[in-house]
C-alpha positions in Angstrom: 1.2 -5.8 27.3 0.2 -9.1 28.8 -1.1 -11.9 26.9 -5.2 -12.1 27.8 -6.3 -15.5 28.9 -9.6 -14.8 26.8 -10.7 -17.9 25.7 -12.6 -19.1 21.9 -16.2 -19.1 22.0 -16.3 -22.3 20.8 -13.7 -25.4 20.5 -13.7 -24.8 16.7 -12.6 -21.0 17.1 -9.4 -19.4 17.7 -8.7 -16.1 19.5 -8.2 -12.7 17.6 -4.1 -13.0 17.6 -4.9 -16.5 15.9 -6.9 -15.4 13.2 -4.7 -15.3 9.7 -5.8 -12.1 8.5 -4.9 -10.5 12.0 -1.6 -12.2 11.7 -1.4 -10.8 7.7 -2.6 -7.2 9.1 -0.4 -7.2 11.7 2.8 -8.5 10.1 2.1 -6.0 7.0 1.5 -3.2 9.2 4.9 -4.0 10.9 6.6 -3.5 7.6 4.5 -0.4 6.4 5.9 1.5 9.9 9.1 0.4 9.5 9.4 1.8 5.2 7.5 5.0 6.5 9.9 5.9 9.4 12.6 5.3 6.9 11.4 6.9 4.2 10.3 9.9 6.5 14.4 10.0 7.7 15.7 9.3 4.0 13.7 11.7 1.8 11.1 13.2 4.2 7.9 11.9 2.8 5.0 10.2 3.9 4.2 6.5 3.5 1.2 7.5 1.2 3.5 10.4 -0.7 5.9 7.5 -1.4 3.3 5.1 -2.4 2.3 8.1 -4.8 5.5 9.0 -6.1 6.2 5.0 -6.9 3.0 5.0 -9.0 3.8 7.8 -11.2 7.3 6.5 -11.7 5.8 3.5 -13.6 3.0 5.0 -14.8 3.2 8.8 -15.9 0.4 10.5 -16.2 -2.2 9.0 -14.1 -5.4 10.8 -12.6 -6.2 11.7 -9.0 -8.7 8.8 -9.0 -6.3 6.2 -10.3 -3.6 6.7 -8.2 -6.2 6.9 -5.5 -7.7 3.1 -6.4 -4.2 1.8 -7.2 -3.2 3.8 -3.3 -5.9 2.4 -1.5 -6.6 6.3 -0.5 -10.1 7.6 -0.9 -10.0 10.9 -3.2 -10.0 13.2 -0.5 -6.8 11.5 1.2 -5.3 11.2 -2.4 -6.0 14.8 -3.0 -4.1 16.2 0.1 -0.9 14.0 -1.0 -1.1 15.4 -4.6 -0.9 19.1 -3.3 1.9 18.3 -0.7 3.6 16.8 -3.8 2.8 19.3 -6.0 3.6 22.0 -3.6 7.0 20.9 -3.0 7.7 20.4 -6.7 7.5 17.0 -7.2 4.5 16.6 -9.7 3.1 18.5 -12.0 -0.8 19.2 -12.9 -2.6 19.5 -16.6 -5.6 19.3 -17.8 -5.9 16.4 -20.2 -8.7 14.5 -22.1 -12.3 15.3 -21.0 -10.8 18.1 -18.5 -9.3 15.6 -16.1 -6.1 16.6 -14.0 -3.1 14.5 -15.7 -0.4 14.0 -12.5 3.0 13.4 -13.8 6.7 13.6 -11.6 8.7 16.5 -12.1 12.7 16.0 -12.6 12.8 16.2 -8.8 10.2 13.7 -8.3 11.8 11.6 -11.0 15.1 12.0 -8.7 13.2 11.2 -5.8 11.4 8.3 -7.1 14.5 6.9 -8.2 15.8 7.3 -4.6 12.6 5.9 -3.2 12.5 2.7 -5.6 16.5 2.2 -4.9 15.6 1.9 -0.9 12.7 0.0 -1.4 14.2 -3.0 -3.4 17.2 -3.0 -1.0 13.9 -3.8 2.1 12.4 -5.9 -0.4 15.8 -7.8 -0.9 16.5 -7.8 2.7 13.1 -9.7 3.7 13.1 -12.1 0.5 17.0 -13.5 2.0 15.3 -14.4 5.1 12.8 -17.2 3.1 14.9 -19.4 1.5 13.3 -20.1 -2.8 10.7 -22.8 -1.9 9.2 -20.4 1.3 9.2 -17.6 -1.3 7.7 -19.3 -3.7 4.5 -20.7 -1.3 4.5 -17.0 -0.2 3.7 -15.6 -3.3 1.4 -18.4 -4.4 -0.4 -18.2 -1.1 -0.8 -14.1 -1.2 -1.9 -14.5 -5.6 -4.8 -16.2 -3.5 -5.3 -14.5 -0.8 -5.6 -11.5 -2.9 -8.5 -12.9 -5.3 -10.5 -14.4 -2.2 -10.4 -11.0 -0.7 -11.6 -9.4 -3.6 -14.7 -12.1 -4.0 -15.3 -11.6 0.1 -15.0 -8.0 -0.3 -17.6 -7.8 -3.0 -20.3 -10.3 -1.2 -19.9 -7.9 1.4 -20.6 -5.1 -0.6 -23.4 -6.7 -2.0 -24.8 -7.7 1.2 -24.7 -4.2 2.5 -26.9 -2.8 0.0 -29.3 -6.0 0.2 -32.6 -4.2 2.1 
């Protein structure tokens, strides 16, 4: 697709493609495609069914609405994961304390999360070789940041929105 020649509305502005957390989205979003498709091909789940089964490996068991928040699913999406996993044997469901739904991984989801996390440190290896120790290091730095300013942005705007 061809570059537009759309131009800043003002000299202190930058275009869309400029803007860091379009880069950040975009770059991240590059790297979720690329773990789903191969996840998908490997061990034919789903980008949020791997995400679920990764949570439960290092914390077992965990309720629908904490692997939800820890996801980044709403419930509803988090609930449709669950039953895929659970009808496929992966995880099971009990009641626990205050009758809430206790998720944990079966022996087969323990076998695939093994899989899963095996693959995923080999990306994660692969992208840290291409920074060299002082890169990674700003990286992480930079996104420990990046992180708690969202958070504080995220919750003025949350606070602004209920604001009459």
């Amino acid at each position: 697709m061809p570059e537009s020649n759309a131009q800043p509305a003002s000299s202190h502005d930058v275009v869309i493609t400029d803007l860091l957390s379009y880069r950040l989205s975009r770059a991240s979003g590059s790297l979720s495609r690329s773990a789903a498709t191969r996840y998908r091909r490997m061990f034919d789940v789903s980008l949020a069914e791997w995400r679920t089964l990764a949570l439960l490996g290092v914390k077992t068991p965990a309720t629908l609405n904490s692997l939800a928040r820890k996801a980044g699913l709403d419930k509803a999406q988090m609930s449709r994961v669950v039953k895929g996993l659970f009808d496929r044997g992966l995880v099971t469901k009990t009641v626990g304390a205050g009758r809430t739904t206790q998720l944990a991984l079966t022996d087969e989801g323990l076998a695939m999360y093994r899989g899963l996390i095996a693959e995923a440190n080999e990306r994660d290896r692969r992208i840290r070789r291409h920074l060299g120790p002082k890169d990674l290091r700003a990286l992480e730095r930079a996104l420990d940041t990046l992180t708690s300013l969202a958070r504080v942005i995220e919750e003025e705007e949350q606070h602004n929105v209920s604001e009459p």
